[in-house]
Biotite code that builds the C-alpha atoms (Angstrom):
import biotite.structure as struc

atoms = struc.array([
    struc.Atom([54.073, -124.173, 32.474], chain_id="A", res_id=1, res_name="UNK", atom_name="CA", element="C"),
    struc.Atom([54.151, -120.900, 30.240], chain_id="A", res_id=2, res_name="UNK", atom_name="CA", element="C"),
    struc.Atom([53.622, -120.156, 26.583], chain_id="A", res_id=3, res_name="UNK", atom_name="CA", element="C"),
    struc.Atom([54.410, -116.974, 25.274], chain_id="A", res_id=4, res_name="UNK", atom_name="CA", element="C"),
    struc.Atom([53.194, -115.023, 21.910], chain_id="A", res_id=5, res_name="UNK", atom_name="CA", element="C"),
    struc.Atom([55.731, -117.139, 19.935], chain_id="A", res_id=6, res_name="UNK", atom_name="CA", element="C"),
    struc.Atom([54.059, -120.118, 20.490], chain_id="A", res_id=7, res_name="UNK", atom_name="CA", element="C"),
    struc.Atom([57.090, -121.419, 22.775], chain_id="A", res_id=8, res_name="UNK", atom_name="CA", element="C"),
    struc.Atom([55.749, -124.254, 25.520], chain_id="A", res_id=9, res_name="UNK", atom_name="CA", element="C"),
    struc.Atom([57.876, -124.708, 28.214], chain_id="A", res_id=10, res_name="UNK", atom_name="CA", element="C"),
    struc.Atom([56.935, -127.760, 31.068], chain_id="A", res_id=11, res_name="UNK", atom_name="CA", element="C"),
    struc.Atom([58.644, -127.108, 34.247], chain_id="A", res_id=12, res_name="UNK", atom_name="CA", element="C"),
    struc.Atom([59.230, -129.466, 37.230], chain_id="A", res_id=13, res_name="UNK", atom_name="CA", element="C"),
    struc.Atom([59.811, -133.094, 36.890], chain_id="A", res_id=14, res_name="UNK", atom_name="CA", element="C"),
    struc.Atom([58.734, -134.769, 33.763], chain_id="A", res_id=15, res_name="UNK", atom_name="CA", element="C"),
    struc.Atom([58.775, -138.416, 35.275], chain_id="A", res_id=16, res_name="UNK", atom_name="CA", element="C"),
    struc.Atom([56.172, -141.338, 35.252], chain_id="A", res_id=17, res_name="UNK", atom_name="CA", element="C"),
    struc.Atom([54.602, -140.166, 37.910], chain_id="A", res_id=18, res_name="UNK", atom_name="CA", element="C"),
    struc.Atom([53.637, -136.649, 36.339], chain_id="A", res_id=19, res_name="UNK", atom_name="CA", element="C"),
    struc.Atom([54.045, -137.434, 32.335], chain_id="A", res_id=20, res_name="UNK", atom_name="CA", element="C"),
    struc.Atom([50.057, -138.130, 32.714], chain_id="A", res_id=21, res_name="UNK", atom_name="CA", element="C"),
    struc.Atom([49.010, -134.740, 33.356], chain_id="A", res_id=22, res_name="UNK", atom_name="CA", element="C"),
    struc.Atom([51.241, -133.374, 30.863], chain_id="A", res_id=23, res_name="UNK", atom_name="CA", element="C"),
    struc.Atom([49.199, -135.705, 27.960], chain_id="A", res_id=24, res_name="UNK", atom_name="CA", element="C"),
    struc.Atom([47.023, -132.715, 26.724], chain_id="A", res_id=25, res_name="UNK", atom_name="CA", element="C"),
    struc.Atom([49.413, -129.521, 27.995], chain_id="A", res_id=26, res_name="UNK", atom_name="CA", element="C"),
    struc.Atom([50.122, -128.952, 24.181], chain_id="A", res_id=27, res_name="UNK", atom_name="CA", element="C"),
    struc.Atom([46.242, -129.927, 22.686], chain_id="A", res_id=28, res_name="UNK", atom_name="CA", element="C"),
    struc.Atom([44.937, -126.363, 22.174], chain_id="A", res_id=29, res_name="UNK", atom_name="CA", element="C"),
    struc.Atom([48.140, -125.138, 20.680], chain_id="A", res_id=30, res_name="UNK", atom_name="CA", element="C"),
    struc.Atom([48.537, -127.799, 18.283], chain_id="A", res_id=31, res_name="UNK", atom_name="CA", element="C"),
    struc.Atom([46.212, -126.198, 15.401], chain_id="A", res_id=32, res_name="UNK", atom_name="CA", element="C"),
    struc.Atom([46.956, -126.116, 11.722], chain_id="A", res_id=33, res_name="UNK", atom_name="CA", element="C"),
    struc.Atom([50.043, -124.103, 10.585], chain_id="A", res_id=34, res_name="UNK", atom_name="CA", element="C"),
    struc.Atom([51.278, -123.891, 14.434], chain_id="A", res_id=35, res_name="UNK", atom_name="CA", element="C"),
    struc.Atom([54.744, -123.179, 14.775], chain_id="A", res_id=36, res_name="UNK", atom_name="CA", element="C"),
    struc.Atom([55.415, -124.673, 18.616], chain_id="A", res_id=37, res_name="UNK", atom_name="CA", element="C"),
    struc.Atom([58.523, -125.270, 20.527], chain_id="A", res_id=38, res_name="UNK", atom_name="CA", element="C"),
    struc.Atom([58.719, -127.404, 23.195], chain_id="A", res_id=39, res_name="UNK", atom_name="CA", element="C"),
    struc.Atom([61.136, -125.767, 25.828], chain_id="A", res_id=40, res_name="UNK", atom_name="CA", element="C"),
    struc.Atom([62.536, -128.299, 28.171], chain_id="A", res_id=41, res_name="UNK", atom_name="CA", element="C"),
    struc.Atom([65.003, -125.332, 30.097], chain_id="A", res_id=42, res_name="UNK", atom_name="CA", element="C"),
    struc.Atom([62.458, -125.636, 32.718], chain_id="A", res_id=43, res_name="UNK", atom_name="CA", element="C"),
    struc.Atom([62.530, -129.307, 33.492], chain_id="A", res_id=44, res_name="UNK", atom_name="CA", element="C"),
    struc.Atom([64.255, -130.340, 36.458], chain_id="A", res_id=45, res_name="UNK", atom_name="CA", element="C"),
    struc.Atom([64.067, -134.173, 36.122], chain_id="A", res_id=46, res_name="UNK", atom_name="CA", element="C"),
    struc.Atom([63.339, -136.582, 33.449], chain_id="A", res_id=47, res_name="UNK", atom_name="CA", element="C"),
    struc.Atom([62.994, -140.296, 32.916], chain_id="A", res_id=48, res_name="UNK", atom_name="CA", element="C"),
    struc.Atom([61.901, -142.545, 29.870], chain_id="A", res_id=49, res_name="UNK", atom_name="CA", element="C"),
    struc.Atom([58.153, -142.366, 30.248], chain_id="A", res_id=50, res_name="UNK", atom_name="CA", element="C"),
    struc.Atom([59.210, -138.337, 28.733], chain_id="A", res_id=51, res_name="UNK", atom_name="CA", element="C"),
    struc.Atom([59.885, -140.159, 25.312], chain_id="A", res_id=52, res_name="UNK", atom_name="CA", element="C"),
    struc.Atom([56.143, -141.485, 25.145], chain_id="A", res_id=53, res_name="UNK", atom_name="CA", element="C"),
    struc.Atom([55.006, -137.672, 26.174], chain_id="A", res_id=54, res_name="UNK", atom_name="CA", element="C"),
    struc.Atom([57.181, -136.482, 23.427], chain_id="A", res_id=55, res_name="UNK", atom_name="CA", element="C"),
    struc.Atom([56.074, -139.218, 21.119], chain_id="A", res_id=56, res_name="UNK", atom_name="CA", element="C"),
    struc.Atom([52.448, -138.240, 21.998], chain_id="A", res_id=57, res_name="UNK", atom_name="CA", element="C"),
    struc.Atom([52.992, -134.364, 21.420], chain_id="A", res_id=58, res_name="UNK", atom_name="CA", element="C"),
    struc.Atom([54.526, -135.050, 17.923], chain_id="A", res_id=59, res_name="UNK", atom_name="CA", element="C"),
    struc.Atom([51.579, -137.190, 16.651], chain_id="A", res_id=60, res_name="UNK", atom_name="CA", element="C"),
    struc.Atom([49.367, -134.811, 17.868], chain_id="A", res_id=61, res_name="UNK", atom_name="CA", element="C"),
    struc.Atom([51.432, -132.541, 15.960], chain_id="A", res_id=62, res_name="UNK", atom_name="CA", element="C"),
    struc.Atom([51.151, -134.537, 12.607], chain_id="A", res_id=63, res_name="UNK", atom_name="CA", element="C"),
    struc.Atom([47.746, -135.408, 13.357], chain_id="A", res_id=64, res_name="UNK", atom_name="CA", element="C"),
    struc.Atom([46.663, -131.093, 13.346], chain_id="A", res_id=65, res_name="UNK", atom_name="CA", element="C"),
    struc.Atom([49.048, -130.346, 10.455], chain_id="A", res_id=66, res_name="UNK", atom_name="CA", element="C"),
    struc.Atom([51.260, -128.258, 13.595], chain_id="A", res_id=67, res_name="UNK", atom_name="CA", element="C"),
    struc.Atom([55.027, -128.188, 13.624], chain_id="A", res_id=68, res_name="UNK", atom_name="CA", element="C"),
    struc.Atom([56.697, -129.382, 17.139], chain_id="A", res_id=69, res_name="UNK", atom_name="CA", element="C"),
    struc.Atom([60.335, -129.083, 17.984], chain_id="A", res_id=70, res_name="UNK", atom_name="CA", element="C"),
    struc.Atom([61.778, -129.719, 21.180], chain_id="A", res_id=71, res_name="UNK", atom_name="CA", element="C"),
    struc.Atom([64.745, -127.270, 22.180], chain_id="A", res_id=72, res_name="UNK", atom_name="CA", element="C"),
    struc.Atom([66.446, -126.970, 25.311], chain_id="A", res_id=73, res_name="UNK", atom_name="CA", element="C"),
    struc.Atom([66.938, -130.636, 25.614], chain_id="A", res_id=74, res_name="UNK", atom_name="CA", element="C"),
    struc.Atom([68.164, -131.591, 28.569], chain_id="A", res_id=75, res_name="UNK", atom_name="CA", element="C"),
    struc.Atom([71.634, -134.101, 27.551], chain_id="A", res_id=76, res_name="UNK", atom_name="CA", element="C"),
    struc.Atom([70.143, -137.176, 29.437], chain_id="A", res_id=77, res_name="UNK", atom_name="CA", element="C"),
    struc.Atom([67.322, -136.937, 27.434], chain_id="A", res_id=78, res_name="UNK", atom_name="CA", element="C"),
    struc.Atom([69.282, -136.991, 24.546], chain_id="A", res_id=79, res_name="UNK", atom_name="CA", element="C"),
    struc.Atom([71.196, -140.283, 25.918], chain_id="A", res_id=80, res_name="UNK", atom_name="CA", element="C"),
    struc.Atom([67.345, -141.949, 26.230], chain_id="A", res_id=81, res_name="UNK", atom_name="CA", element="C"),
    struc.Atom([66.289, -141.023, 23.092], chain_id="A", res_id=82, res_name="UNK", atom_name="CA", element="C"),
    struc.Atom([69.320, -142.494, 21.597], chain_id="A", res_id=83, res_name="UNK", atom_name="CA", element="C"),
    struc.Atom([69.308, -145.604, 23.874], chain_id="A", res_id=84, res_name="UNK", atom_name="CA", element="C"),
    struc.Atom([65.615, -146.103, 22.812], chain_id="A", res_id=85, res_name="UNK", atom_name="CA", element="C"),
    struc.Atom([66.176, -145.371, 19.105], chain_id="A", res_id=86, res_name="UNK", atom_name="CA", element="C"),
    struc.Atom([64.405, -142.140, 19.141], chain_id="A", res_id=87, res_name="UNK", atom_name="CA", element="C"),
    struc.Atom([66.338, -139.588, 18.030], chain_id="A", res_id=88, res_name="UNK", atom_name="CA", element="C"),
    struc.Atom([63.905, -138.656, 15.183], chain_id="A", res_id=89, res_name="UNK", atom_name="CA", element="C"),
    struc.Atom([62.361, -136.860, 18.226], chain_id="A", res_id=90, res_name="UNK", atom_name="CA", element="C"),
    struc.Atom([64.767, -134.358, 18.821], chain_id="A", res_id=91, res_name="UNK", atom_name="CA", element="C"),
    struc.Atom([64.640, -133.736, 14.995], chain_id="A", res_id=92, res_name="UNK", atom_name="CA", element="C"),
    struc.Atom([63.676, -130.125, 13.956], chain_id="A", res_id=93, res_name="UNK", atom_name="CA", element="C"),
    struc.Atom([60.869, -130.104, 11.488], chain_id="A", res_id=94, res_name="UNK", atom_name="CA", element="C"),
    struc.Atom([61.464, -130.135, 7.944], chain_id="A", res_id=95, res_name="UNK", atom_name="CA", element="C"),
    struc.Atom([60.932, -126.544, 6.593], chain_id="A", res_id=96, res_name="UNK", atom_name="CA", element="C"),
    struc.Atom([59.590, -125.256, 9.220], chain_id="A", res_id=97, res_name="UNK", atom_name="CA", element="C"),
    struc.Atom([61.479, -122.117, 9.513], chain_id="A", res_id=98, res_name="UNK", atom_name="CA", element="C"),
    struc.Atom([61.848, -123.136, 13.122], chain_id="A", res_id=99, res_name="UNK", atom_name="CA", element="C"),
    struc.Atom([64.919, -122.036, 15.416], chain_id="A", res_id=100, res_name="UNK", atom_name="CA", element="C"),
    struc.Atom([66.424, -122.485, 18.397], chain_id="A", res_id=101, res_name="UNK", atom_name="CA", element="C"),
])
C-alpha cells in the first residue's frame, strides 16, 4: 500500500475474502474532513465480491468524516460485480468534488 501527497491510496495484492479484513481501516486516518482521497485499484492483482463490502465500508467512512472517496483504476471485473450486485453508485465520482482521474 502507498499514499502519496495527493491523498491517492492505492491497495496492492489480492483484495479477496481472505485479505478484505485487514484492509477494513487502511483508509481510517486519511478519511478526515474536507479529504480529497482516491482509491487506486492499478495495484490490485485479484479481486472478488467481498471487495464491494470493503468499498462499501470505505465510502461510509467517507460520508461519516465529511471526506470525498473515489475509486479510479477499477479493475473491469470489478465493474461487472458491482453491476451484478447493483452497486454501481460505488464507482460513482463524488459530486463536486473537483476530483479526477
Amino acid at each position: 500500500m502507498t499514499m502519496d501527497t495527493a491523498r491517492r491510496f492505492s491497495p496492492e495484492g489480492a483484495l479477496v475474502i481472505e485479505t478484505v479484513p485487514r484492509w477494513l481501516s487502511a483508509l481510517d486516518t486519511q478519511l478526515t474532513r474536507g479529504a480529497q482521497v482516491e482509491a487506486d485499484f492499478s495495484g490490485v492483482s485479484d479481486i472478488d465480491s467481498s471487495v464491494l463490502a470493503l468499498m462499501l465500508h470505505w465510502r461510509r467512512k467517507a460520508e461519516e468524516t465529511g471526506a470525498r472517496l473515489a475509486f479510479v483504476q477499477v479493475p473491469a471485473n470489478l465493474g461487472v460485480l458491482a453491476e451484478l450486485y447493483g452497486m454501481t453508485f460505488l464507482l460513482e465520482r463524488p459530486e463536486s468534488s473537483g476530483m479526477t482521474a
